[in-house]
C-alpha positions as CSV (number, residue, x, y, z in Angstrom):
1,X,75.1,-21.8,-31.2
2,X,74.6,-21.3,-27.7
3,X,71.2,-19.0,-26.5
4,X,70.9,-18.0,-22.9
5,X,68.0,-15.8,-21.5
6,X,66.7,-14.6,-18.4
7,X,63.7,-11.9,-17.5
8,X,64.6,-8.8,-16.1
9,X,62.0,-6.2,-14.7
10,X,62.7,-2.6,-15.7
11,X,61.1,0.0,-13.6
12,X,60.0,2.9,-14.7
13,X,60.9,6.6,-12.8
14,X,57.0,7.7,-13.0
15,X,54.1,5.8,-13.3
16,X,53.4,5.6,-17.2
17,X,49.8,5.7,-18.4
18,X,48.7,6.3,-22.2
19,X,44.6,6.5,-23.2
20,X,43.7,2.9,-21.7
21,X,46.8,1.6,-20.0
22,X,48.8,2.5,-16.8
23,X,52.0,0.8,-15.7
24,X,55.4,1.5,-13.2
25,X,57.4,-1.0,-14.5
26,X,57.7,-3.6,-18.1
27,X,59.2,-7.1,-18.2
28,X,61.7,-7.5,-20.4
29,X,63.4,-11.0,-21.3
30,X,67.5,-10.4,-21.9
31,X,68.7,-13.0,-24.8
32,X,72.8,-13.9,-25.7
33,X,73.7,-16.0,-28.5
34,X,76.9,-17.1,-28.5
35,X,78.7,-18.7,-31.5
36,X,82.8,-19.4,-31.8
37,X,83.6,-17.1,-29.6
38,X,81.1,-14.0,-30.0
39,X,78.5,-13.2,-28.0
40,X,75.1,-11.1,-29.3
41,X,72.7,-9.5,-27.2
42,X,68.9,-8.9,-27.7
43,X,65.9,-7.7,-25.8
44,X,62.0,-8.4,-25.8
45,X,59.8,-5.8,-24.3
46,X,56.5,-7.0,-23.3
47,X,54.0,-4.3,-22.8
48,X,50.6,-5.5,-21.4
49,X,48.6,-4.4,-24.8
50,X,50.5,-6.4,-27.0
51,X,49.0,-9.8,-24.9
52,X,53.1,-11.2,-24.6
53,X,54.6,-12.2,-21.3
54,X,57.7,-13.5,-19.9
55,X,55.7,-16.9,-19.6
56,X,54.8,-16.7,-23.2
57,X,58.6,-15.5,-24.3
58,X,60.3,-18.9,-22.1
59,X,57.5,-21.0,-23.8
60,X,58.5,-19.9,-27.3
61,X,62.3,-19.5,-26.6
62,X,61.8,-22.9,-25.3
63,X,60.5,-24.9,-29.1
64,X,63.2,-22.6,-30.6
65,X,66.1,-24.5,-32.2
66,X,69.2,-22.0,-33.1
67,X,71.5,-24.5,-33.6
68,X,70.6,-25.4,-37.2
69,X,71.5,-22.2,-38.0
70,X,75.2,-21.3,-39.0
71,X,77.2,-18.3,-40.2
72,X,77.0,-16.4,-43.0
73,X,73.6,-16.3,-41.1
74,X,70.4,-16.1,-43.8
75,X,68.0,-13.8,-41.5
76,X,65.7,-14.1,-44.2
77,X,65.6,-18.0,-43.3
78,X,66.0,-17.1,-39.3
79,X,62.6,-15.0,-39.4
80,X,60.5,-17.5,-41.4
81,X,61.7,-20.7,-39.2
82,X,60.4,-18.2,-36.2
83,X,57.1,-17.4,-38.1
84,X,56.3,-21.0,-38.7
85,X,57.1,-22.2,-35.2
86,X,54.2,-19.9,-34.1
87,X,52.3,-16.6,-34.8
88,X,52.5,-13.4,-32.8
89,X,55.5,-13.5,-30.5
90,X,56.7,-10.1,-32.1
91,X,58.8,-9.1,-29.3
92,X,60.8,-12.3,-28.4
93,X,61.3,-12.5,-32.0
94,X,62.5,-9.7,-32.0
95,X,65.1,-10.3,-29.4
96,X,66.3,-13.0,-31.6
97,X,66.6,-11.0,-34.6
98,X,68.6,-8.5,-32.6
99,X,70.9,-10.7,-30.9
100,X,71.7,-12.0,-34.3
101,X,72.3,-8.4,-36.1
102,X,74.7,-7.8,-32.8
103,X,76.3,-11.3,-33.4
104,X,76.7,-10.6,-36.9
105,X,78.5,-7.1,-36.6
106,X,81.1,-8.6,-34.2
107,X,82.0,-11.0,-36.3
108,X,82.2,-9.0,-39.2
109,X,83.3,-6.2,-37.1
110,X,81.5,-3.5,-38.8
111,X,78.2,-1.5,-36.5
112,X,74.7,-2.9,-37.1
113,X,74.0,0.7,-38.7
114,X,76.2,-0.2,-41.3
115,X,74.6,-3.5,-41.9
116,X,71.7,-1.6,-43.3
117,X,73.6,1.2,-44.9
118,X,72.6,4.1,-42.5
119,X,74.6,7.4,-42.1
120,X,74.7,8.5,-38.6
121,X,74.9,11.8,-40.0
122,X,71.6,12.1,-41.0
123,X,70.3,11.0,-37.4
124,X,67.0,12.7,-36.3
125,X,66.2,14.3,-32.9
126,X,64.6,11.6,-30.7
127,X,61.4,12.9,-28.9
128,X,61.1,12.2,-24.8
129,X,57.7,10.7,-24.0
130,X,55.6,12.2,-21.1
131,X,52.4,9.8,-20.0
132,X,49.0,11.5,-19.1
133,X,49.4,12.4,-15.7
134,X,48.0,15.7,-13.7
135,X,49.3,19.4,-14.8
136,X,51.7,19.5,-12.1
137,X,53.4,16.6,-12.7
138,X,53.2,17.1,-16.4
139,X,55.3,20.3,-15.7
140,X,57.8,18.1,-13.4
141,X,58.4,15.8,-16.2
142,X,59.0,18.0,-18.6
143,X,62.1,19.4,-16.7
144,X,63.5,16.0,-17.0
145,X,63.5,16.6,-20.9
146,X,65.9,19.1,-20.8
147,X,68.5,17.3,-23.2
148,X,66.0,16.8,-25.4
149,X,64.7,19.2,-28.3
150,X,61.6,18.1,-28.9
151,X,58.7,16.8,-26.2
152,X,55.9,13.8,-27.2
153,X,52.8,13.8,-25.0
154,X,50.6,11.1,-24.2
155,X,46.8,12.4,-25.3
156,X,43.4,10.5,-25.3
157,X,41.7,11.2,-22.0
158,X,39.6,13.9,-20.9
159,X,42.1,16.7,-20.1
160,X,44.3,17.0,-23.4
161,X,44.0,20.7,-23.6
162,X,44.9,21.3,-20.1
163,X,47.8,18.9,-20.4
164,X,49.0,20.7,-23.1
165,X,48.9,24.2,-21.6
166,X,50.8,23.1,-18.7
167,X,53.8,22.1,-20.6
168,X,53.5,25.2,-22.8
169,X,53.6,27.1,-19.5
170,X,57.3,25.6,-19.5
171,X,58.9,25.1,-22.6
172,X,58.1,26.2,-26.3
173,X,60.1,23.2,-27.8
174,X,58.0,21.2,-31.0
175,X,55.6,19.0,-29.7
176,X,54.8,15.3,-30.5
177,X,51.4,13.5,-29.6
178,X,50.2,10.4,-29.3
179,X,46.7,9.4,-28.6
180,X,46.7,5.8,-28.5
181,X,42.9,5.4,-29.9
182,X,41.7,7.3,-27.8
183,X,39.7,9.8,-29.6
184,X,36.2,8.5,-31.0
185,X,34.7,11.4,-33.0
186,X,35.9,12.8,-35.5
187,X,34.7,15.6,-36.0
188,X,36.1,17.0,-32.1
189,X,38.8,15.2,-32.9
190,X,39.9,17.4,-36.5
191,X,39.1,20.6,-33.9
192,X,41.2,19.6,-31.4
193,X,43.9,18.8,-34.4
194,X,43.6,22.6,-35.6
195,X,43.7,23.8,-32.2
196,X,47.2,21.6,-31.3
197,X,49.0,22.9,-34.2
198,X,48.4,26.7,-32.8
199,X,50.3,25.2,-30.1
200,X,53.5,23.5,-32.1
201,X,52.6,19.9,-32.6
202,X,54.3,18.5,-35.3
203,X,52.9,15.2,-35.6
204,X,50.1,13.0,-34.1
205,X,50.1,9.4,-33.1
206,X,47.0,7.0,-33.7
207,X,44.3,9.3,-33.4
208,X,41.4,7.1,-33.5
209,X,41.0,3.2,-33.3
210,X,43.0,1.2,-35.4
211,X,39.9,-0.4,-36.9
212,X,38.3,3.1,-37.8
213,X,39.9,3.1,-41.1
214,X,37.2,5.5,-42.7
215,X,37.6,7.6,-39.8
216,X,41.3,8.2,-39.6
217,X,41.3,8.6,-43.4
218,X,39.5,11.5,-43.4
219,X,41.6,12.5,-40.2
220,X,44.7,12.3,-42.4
221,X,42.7,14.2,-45.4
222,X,41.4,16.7,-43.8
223,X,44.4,17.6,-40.8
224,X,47.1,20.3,-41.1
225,X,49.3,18.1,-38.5
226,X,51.0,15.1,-39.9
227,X,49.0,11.9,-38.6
228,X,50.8,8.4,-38.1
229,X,49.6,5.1,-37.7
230,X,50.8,3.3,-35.1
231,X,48.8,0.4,-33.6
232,X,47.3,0.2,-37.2
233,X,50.9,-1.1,-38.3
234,X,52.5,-3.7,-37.2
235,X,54.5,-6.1,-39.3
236,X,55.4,-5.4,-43.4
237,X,52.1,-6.6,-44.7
238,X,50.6,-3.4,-42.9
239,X,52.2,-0.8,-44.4
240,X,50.9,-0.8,-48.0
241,X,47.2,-0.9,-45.9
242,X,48.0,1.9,-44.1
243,X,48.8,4.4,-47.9
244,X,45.4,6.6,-48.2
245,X,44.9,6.0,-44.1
246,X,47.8,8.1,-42.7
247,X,50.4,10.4,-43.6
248,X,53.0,7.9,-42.1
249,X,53.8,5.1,-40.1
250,X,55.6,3.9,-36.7
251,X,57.8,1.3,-37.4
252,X,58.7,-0.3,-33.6
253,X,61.4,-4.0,-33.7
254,X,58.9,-5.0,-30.7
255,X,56.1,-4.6,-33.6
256,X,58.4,-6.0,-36.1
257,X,59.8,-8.8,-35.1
258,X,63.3,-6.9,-35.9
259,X,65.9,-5.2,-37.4
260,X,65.3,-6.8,-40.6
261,X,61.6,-6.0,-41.3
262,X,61.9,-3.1,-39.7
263,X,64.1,-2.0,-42.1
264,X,62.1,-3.4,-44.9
265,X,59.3,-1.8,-43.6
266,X,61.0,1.5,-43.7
267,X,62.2,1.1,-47.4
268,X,58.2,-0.1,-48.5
269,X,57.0,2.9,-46.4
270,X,59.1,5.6,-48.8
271,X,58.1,3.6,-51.7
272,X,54.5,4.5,-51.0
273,X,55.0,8.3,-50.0
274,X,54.6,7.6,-46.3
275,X,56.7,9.2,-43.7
276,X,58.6,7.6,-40.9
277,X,59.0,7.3,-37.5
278,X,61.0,5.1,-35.7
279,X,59.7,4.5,-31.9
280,X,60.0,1.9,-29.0
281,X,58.1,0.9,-26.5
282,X,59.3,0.9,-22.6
283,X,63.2,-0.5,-23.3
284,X,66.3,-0.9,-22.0
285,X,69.8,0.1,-24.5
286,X,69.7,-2.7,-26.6
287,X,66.5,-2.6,-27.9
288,X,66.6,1.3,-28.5
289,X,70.4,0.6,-30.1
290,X,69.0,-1.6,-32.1
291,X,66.2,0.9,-33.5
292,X,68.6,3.7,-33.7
293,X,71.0,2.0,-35.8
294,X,68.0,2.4,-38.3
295,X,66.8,5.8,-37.2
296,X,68.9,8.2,-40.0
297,X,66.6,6.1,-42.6
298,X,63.6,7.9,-41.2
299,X,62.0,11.3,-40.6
300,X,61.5,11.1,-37.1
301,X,62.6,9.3,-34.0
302,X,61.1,8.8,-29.8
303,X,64.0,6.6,-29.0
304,X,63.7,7.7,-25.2
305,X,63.2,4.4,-23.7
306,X,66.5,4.0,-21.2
307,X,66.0,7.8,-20.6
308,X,62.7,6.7,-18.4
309,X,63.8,3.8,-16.4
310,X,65.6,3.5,-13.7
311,X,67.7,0.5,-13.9
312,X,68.8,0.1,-17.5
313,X,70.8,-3.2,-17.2
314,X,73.2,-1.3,-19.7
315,X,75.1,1.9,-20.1
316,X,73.1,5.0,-21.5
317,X,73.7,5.3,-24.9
318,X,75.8,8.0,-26.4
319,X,73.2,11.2,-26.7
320,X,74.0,14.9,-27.2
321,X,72.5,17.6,-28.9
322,X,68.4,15.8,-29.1
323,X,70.3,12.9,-31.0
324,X,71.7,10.0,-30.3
325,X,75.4,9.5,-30.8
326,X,75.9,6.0,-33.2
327,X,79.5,4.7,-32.1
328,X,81.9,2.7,-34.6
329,X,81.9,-0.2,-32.3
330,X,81.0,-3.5,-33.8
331,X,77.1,-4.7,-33.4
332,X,75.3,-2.7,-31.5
333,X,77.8,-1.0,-29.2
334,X,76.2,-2.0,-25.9
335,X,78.1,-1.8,-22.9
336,X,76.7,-3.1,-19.5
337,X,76.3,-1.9,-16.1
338,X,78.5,-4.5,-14.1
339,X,76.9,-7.6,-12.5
340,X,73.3,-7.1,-14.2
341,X,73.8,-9.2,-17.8
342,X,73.6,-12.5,-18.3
């Protein structure tokens, strides 16, 4: 077993800002394993809330010892061996568990999706992701969205109603939001809900802080739009806490260490009652291949991430009506843009 990485900067085509947090470009660190012959490909995306690094990623990829590890690989055994060399790490952890899921499919020569039994006929529309910016470039970004049937908006400042009305002054498409904690009261907060599903939002993201449990509890109890916890919900042991908080969860491999507990998290999620969405955080094609393979297990999917960059180290992947296109090639079915892989 052979594991190369390098960091890669991926820049972003407008500056990106949510409730607390503006950025132009995320550092990602590009893994390959290699083992007789195949070669699988991962990606960690380290966005500045989630406190990870490419210092951080090099210093855990660096303790890691793949080579005990042999085929039929036991990811069961993979993840825990990663758990107990250190806690947190989510994302490079996550590169791992990707690389290996591609790895795997080659050799077995079947697509990651059905490693986990998912129909790409059931695939949900992905949402495109607008950050809070001013009305007129709100309305600029939302032309770029044209291939896409549904819109997600960053919310949690002081202008949400304006944002809103500038993109409905373009487009009547459904409407995601995402608040990133930035609400505090709830009260305004289950007004502005009633007045955002006059306008078509579908769903909202993380209304409140993830530590306001009462709060967002009687958000969810009390709302007419479906609310989702998102920060609240990280790895498995989260989403039994978040049943009686929130209609639903965001399950994100960054989050989740993975495919594999992503997955898991997914199946514990509709054991409960909660819905699903499947979402990524600023990411190049393998990371959002890697999410999409389990996207027709869930309800919805914001799997826009190569769709905001501009230099994806790998080919766009297959997209057409809103949703993306799962190909029969084995693994992930990543293809790269010459001269930029490791």
């Amino acid at each position: 077993m052979k594991l190369t990485y390098q960091p890669f900067q991926l820049e972003l085509k407008h500056p990106f800002s949510i409730a607390k947090f503006t950025r132009t470009a995320t550092p990602l660190m590009l893994l390959k394993l290699e083992y007789e012959g195949f070669a699988g490909y991962g990606e960690a995306s380290m966005v500045p809330y989630y406190h990870e690094n490419p210092e951080t990623a090099e210093a855990f990829l660096q303790k890691t010892d793949l080579s005990r590890f042999h085929y039929p690989f036991n990811i069961t055994e993979i993840l825990a061996y990663l758990d107990d060399l250190a806690p947190g790490n989510t994302n490079i952890k996550a590169a791992i568990d990707i690389a290996f899921h591609d790895l795997i499919g080659k050799i077995e020569q079947k697509p990651c999706y059905q490693l986990f039994g998912s129909d790409p006929e059931k695939m949900p529309v992905s949402s495109f992701t607008l950050g809070i910016d001013s009305p007129e470039m709100m309305i600029k970004k939302a032309a770029e969205a044209a291939d896409f049937k549904v819109i997600k908006i960053k919310l949690g400042k002081n202008n949400d109603e304006e944002i809103i009305r500038a993109i409905r002054s373009v487009t009547d498409v459904p409407l995601y939001v995402d608040v990133n904690q930035g609400w505090t009261d709830r009260q305004q907060s289950l007004d502005k809900i009633f007045w955002l599903q006059e306008q078509g939002v579908q769903l909202i993201e993380q209304p409140m802080d993830k530590n306001d449990i009462d709060g967002n509890a009687w958000l969810t109890e009390n709302s007419p739009v479906v609310i989702i916890g998102d920060e609240a919900v990280q790895r498995f042991e989260d989403v039994k806490k978040a049943h009686g908080v929130y209609h639903g969860i965001n399950v994100k491999l960054m989050k989740a260490a993975g495919m594999y507990e992503g997955h898991r998290m997914i199946l514990r999620a509709k054991e409960l009652g909660l819905k699903v969405l499947i979402g990524c955080m600023s990411e190049s094609s393998c990371a959002t291949l890697a999410a999409a393979a389990l996207a027709p297990l869930c309800d919805w999917a914001d799997l826009d991430g190569p769709f905001l960059t501009k230099n994806n180290p790998y080919q766009n992947p297959g997209f057409a009506n809103g949703k993306y296109v799962l190909k029969e090639a084995s693994g992930l079915g990543l293809r790269s843009v010459d001269g930029l892989l490791l």
